[in-house]
C-alpha positions as CSV (number, residue, x, y, z in Angstrom):
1,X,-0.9,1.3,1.7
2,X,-2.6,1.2,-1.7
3,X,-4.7,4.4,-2.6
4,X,-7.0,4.9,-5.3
5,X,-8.7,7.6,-6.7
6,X,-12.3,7.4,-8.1
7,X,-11.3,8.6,-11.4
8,X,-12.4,7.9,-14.8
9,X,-10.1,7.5,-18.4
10,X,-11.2,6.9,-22.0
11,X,-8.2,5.9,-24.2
12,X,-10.3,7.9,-27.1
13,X,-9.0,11.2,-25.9
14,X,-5.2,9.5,-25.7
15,X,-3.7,10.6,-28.5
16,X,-4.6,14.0,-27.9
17,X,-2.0,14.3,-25.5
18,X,1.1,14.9,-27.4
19,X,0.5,18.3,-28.5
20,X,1.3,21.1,-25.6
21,X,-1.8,22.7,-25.9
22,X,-4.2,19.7,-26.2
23,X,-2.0,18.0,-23.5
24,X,-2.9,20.9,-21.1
25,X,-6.8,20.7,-22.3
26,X,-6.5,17.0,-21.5
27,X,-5.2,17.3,-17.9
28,X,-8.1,19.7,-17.7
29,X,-10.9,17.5,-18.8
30,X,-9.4,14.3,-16.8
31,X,-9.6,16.2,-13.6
32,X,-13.1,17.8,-14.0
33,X,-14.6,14.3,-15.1
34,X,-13.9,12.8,-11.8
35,X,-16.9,15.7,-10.8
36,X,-19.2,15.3,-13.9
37,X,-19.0,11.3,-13.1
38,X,-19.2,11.5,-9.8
39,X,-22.4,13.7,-9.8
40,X,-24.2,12.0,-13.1
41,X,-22.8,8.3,-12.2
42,X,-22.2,7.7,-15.5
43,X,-19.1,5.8,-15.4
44,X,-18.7,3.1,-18.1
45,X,-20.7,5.6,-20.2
46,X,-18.9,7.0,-23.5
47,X,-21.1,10.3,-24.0
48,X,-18.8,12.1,-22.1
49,X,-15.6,11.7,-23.8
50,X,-17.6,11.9,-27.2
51,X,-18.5,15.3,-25.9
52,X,-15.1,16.0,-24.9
53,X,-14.0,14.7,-28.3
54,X,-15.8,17.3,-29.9
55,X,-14.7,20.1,-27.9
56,X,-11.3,19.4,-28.8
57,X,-11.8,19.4,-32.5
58,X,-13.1,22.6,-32.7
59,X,-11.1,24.5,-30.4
60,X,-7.2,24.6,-28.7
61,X,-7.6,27.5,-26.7
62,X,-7.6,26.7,-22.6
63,X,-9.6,30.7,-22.1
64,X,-12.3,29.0,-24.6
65,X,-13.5,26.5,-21.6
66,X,-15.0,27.6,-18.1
67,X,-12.3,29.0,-15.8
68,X,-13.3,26.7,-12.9
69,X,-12.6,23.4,-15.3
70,X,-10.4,20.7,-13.9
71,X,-10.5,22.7,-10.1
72,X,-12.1,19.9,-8.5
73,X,-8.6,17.2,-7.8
74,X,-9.9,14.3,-5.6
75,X,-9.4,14.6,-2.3
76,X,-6.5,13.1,-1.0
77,X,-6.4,10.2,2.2
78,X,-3.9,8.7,4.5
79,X,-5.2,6.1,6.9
80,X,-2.8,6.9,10.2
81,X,-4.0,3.8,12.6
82,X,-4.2,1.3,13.2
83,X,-1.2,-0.5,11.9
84,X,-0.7,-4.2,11.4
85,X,-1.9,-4.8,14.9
86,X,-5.1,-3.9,16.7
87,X,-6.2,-4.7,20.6
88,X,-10.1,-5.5,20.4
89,X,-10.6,-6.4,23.5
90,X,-9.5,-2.5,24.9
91,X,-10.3,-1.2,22.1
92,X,-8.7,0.8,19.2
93,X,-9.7,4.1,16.9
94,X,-9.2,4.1,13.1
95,X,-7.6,8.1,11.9
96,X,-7.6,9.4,8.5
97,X,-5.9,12.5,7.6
98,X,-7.9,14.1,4.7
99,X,-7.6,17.1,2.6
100,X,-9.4,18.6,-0.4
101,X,-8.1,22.0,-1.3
102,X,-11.6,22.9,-3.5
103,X,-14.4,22.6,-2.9
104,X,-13.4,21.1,0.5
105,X,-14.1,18.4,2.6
106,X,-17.5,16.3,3.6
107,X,-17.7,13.0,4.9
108,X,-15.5,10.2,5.4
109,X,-16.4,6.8,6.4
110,X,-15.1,3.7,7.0
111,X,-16.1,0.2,6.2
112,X,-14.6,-3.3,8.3
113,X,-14.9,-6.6,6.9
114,X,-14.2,-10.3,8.4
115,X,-12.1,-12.7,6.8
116,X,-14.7,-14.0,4.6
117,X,-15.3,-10.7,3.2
118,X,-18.6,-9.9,5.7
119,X,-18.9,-6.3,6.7
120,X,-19.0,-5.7,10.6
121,X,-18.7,-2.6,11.0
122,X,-19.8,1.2,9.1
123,X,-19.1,4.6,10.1
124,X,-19.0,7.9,8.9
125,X,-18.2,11.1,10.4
126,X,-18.5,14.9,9.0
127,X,-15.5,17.1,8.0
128,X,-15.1,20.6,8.0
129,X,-12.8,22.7,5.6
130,X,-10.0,21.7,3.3
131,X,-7.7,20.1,6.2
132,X,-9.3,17.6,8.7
133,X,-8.5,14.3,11.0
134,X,-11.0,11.7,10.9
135,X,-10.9,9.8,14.3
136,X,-13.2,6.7,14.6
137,X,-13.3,4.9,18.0
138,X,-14.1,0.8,17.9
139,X,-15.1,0.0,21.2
140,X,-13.9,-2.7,23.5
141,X,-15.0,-6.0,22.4
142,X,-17.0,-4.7,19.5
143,X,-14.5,-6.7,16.9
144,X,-13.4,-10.3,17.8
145,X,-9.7,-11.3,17.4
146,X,-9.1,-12.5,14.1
147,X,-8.4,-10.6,10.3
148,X,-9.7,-7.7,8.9
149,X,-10.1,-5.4,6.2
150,X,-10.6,-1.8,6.1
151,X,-11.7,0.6,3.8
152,X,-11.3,3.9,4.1
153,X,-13.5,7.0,2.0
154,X,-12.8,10.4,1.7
155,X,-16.0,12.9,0.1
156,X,-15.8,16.2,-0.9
157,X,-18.6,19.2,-1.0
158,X,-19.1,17.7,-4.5
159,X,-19.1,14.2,-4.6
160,X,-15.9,13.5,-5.6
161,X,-14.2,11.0,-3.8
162,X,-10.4,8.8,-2.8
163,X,-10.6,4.8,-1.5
164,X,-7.5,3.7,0.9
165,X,-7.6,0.1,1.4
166,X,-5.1,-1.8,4.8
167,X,-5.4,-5.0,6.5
168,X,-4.9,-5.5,10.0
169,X,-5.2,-8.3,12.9
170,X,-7.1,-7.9,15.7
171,X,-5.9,-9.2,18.3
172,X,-6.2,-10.1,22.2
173,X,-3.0,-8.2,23.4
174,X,-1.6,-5.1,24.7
175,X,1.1,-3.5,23.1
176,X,2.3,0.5,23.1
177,X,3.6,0.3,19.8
178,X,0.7,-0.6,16.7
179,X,3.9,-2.3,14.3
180,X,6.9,-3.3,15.0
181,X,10.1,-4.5,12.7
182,X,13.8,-5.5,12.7
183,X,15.6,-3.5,10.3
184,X,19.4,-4.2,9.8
185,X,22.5,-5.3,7.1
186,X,20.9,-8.7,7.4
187,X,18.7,-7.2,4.7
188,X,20.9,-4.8,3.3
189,X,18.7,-1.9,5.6
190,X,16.2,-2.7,3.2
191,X,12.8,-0.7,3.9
192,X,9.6,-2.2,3.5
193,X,10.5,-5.7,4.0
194,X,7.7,-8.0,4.9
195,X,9.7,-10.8,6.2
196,X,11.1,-8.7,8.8
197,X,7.7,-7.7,10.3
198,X,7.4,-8.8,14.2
199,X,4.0,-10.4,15.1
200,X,2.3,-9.2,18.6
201,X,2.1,-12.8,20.6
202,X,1.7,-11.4,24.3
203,X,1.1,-8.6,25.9
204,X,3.8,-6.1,24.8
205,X,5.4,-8.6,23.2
206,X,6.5,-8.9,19.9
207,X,8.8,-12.3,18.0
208,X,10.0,-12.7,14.4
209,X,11.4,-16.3,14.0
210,X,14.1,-18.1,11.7
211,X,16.1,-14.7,11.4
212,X,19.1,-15.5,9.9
213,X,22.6,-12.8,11.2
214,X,25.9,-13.4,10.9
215,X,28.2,-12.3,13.1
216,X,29.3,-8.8,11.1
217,X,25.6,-8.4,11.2
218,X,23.9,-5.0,12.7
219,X,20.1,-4.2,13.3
220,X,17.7,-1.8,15.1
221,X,14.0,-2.5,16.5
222,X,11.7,0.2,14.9
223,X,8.1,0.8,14.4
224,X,7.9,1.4,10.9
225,X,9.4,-0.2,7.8
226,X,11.2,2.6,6.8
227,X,12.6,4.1,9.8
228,X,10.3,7.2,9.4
229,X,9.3,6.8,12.9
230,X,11.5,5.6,16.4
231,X,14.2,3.0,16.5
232,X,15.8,1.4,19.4
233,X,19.2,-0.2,19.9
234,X,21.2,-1.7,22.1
235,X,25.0,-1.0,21.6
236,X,25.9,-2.1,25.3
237,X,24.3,-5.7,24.0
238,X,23.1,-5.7,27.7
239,X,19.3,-7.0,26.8
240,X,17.7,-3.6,27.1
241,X,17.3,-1.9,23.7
242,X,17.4,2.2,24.1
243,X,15.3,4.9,22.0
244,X,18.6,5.9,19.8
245,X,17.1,7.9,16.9
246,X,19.8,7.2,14.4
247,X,22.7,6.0,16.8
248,X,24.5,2.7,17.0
249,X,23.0,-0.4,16.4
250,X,22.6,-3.9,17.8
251,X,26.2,-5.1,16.8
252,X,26.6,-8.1,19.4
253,X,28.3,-10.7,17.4
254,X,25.1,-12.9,16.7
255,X,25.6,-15.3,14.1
256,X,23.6,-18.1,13.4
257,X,19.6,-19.0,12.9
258,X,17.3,-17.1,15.6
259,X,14.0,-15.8,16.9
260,X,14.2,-12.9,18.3
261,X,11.2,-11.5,20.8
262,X,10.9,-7.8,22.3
263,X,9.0,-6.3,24.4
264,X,7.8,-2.4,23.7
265,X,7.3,-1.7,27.4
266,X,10.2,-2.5,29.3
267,X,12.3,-2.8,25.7
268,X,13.8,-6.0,26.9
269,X,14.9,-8.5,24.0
270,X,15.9,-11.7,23.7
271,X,17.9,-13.5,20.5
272,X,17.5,-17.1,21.1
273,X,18.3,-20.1,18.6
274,X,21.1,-22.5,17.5
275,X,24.3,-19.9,17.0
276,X,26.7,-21.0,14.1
277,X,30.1,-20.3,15.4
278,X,33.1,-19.4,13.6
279,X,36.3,-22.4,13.3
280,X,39.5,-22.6,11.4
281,X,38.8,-26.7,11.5
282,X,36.1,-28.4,10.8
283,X,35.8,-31.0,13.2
284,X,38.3,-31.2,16.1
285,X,38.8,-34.8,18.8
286,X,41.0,-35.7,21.6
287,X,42.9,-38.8,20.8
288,X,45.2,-40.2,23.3
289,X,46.0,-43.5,25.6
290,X,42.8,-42.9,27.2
291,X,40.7,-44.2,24.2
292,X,43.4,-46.3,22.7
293,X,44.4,-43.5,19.8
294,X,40.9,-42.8,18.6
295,X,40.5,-45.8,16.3
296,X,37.1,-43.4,15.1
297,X,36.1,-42.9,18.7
298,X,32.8,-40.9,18.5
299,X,32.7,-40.3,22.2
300,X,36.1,-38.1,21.7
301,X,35.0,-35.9,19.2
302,X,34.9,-32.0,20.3
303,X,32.0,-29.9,19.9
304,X,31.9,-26.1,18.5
305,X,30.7,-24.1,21.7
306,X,32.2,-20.9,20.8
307,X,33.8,-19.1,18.1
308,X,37.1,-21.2,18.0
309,X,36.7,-22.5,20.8
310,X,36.1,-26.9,20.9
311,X,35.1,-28.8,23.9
312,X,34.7,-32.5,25.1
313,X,33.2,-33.6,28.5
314,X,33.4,-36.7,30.7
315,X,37.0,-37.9,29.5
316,X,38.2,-40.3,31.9
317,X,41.8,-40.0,32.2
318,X,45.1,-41.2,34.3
319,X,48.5,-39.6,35.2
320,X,50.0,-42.1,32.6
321,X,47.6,-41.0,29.9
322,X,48.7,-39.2,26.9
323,X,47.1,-37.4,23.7
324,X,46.7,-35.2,21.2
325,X,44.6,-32.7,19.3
326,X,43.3,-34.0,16.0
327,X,41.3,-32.6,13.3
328,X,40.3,-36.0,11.9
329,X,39.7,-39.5,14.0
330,X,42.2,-41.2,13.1
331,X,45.2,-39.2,12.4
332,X,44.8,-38.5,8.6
333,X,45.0,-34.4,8.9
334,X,46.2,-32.3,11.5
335,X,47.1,-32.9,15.0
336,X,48.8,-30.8,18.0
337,X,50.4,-31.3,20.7
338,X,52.5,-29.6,24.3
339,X,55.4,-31.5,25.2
340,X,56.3,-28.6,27.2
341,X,52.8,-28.7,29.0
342,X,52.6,-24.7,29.2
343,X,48.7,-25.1,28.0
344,X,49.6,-23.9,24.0
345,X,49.4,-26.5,21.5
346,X,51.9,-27.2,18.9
347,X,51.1,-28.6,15.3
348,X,53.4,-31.4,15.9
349,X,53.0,-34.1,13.2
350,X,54.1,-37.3,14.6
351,X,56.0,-36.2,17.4
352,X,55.6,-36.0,21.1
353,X,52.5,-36.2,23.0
354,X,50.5,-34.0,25.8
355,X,51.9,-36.0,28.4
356,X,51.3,-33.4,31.6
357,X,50.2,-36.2,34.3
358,X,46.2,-34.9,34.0
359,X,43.8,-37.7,35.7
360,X,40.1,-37.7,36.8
361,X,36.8,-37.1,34.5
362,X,37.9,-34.0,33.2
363,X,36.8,-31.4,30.4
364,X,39.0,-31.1,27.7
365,X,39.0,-26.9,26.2
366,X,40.9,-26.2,23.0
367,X,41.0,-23.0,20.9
368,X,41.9,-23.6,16.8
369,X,43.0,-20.2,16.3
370,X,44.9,-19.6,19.5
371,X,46.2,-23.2,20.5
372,X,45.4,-22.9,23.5
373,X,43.6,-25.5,26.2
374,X,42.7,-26.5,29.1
375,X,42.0,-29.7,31.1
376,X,39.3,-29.0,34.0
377,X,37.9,-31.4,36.5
């Protein structure tokens, strides 16, 4: 959230800050023109630092100015809701926390604008003392769904004032939390990082698409960028992400190109996508009798459905077939074989064949880091 302070500078008095007694007299004057513009709106104007100018020329003694010079600091703001998210048709409220330790606190107000820049909405409320929450309260339906700006205004007893500018959507759903995020070693646990920000697109139900995690990869759900607030994980990887407060993470082995959807009621998730799995080969067929040797067969190429682990389906076979496992179609890398039929493969060259009287439409299993297979009907 940017903040910004009505304050005003003159680069005329700038090179009167090296010395330690000017520097102090110039920390003093730049704090107590925020008042003297403020009141006199005479910002843009150079009489006042011409004045200040000649103060500083004829005197370096801080006692020679009025004790209560440079007193008035702006006050300072923090907008606390909403977040990125707002529900207009329950409606929503908008808190600032203020404070202004002298002269203390007056108004604050708030100002909404539409996407084309249109102000909807203006409020203001009176404070009281040097500490105060401002609450606002936008009624149900008052905003329609769609983008918005806010700004934010904190006044003291004087006239001195702080801006706080945040965007938010407004939108048609329900959610407990206001932001939500996935924060994890995808992004090195990187705070503050806008591509990981969930968008509200149901009723308690937040999705981030096109996440990319490999498999070492660990994360968290949490409702701030910077894990200042709560966090939830899921180290059971059961589907049901717990309130964890700093525990384990989500470390379920996900590797691939996903969206990823949560819901902050029942704290259900889902990782859905195209997983990229890990292999020792490339590309893995069944070549045998069956399909005359391959001869760059397409229908007995294997497909990655697990890490390791290759599959084909629908392979039509006889108790006289025979075949092998091949990492190219057509017998120019790699092949293996189980003369002894005890369901492990051996890298066996040009030798013998898997020749274990299989028949039927079966499904072919084989594993490139264990050897292993099987032959299912």
């Amino acid at each position: 959230m940017f903040i910004k302070t009505s304050a005003f500078f003159d680069p005329g008095i700038e090179k009167f800050k090296n010395t330690n007694c000017m520097k102090q007299i110039y920390l003093r004057l730049t704090k107590q023109m925020i008042r003297l513009f403020s009141k006199s709106r005479l910002i843009g104007s150079r009489l006042p630092a011409v004045m200040v100018i000649s103060l500083v020329a004829v005197a370096c003694k801080i006692d020679d100015f009025p004790d209560d010079l440079g007193n008035n600091l702006a006050p300072t703001l923090a907008i606390i809701s909403p977040g990125d998210t707002a529900n207009v048709n329950e409606g929503f409220s908008v808190r600032l926390r203020t404070e202004d330790e002298t002269p203390g606190l007056s108004i604050a107000s708030i100002i909404l604008r539409d996407e084309s820049g249109f102000t909807v909405l203006s409020l203001t409320e009176t404070l009281i003392g040097v500490l105060d929450t401002a609450e606002f309260t936008i009624e149900p339906d008052q905003l329609s769904v769609g983008a918005y700006s806010l700004t934010a205004i904190v006044e003291d007893t004087e006239g001195v004032r702080t801006e706080a500018d945040t965007v938010f959507f407004g939108s048609p759903f329900k959610s407990v939390q206001s932001d939500m995020y996935i924060l994890g070693s995808l992004n090195g646990w990187a705070a503050n990082d806008p591509d990981l920000r969930m968008t509200l697109v149901g009723d308690y139900t937040w999705e981030i698409l096109d996440v990319s995690i490999s498999a070492a990869d660990e994360f968290k759900f949490v409702n701030t960028p910077d894990f200042s607030g709560t966090d939830w994980t899921d180290p059971e990887c059961d589907g049901i992400a717990d309130e964890e407060g700093g525990g384990a993470n989500i470390a379920c082995g996900f590797n691939g190109v996903f969206d990823i959807r949560y819901n902050d009621l029942t704290f259900e998730y889902a990782v859905a996508g195209e997983p990229v799995f890990l292999s020792n080969q490339a590309q893995m067929f069944v070549l045998g009798s069956m399909n005359g040797w391959g001869d760059n067969d397409p229908d007995q190429a294997m497909t990655l459905i697990a890490d390791h682990t290759w599959q084909v389906t629908g392979v039509i076979m006889t108790s006289d077939d025979q075949f092998k496992f091949a990492n190219t179609p057509n017998f120019q890398g790699t092949d293996w074989s189980d003369p002894d039929c005890d369901g492990v493969a051996d890298e066996e060259g040009a030798s013998d064949n898997i020749d274990c009287s299989f028949e039927g439409t079966v499904t072919i299993t084989f594993n490139d880091e264990t050897f292993e297979y099987s032959v299912a009907n």
